[in-house]
C-alpha positions in Angstrom: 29.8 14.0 -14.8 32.6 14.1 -17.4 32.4 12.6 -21.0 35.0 11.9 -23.1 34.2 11.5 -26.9 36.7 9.7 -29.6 36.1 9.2 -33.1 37.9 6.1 -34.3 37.3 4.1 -38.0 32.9 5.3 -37.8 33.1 4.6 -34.3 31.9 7.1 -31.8 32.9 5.9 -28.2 31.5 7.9 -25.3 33.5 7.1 -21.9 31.1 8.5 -19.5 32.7 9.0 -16.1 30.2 9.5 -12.9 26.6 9.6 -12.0 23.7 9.9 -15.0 20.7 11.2 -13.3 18.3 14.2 -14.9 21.1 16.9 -14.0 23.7 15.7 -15.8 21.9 13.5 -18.7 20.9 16.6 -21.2 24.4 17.8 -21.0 25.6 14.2 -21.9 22.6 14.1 -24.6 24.0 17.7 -26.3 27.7 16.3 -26.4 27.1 12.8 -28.0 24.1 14.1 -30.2 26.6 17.1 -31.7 29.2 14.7 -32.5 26.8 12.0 -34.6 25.8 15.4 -36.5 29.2 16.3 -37.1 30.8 12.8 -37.8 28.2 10.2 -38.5 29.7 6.7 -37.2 28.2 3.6 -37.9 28.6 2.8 -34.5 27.9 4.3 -31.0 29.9 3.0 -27.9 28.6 4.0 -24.5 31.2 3.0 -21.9 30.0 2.8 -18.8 32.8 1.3 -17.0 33.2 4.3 -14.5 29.7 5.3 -14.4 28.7 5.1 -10.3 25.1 5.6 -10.2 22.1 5.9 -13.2 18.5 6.3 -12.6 15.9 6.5 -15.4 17.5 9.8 -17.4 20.1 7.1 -18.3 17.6 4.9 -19.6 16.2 7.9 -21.9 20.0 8.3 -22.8 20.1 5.2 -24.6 17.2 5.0 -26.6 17.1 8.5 -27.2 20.8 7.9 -29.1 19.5 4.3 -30.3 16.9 6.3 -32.3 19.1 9.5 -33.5 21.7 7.2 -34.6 19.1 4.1 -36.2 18.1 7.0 -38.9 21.5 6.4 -40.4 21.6 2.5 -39.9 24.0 2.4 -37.5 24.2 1.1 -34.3 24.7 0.9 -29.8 27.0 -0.7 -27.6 26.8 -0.4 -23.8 30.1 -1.5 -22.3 31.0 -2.2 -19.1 27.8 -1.4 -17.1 28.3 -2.1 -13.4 26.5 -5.7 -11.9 23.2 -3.4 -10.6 23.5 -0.5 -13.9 23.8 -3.9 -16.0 20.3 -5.6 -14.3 18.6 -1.9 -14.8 19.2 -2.5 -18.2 18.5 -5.5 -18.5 14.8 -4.7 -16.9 14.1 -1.9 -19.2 15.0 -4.2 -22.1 17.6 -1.9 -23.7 19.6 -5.5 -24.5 16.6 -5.5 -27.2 17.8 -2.1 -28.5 21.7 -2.1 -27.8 24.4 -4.9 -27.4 25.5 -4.9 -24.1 29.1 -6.6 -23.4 30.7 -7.5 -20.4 33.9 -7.8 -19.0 33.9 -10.4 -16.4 
């Protein structure tokens, strides 16, 4: 699991690259949590474009960084999820928590 962090104009973009599952999500978690300590952005970007599998870790992902970054006001994106990661989310309602967009 690699992921790449970028800090552009208060937006943090994640570009997550693999499978999330409980081995690799705490990793993930440390990385992206460090970086909202150390930069504060408005917004959070988690680009799932090349992400290959996610079970329920990657669920706790999200609204564990939809919290940590909420204190400050800001906000989530999910980008790219693949068709099935997209209808995961979808289920577990994180399109409640997190704007989820698309490219077709």
């Amino acid at each position: 699991m690699e992921c790449k962090l970028n800090i552009e104009n208060d937006i943090l973009t994640a570009e997550l690259d693999g499978e999330i599952d409980h081995h690799t999500a705490k990793d993930i978690r440390e990385q992206i949590d460090l970086e909202i300590e150390m930069q504060n952005p408005k917004t959070l970007v988690l680009d799932f474009s090349d992400i290959t599998f996610m079970d329920s870790s990657g669920i706790g992902l999200i609204m564990g960084r939809y919290k940590k970054i909420k204190q400050s006001g800001g906000k989530v994106k999910i980008k790219n999820p693949s068709p099935n990661t997209f209808r995961v989310l979808k289920l577990a309602g994180m399109d409640r928590l997190a704007k989820i967009e698309r490219e077709e």
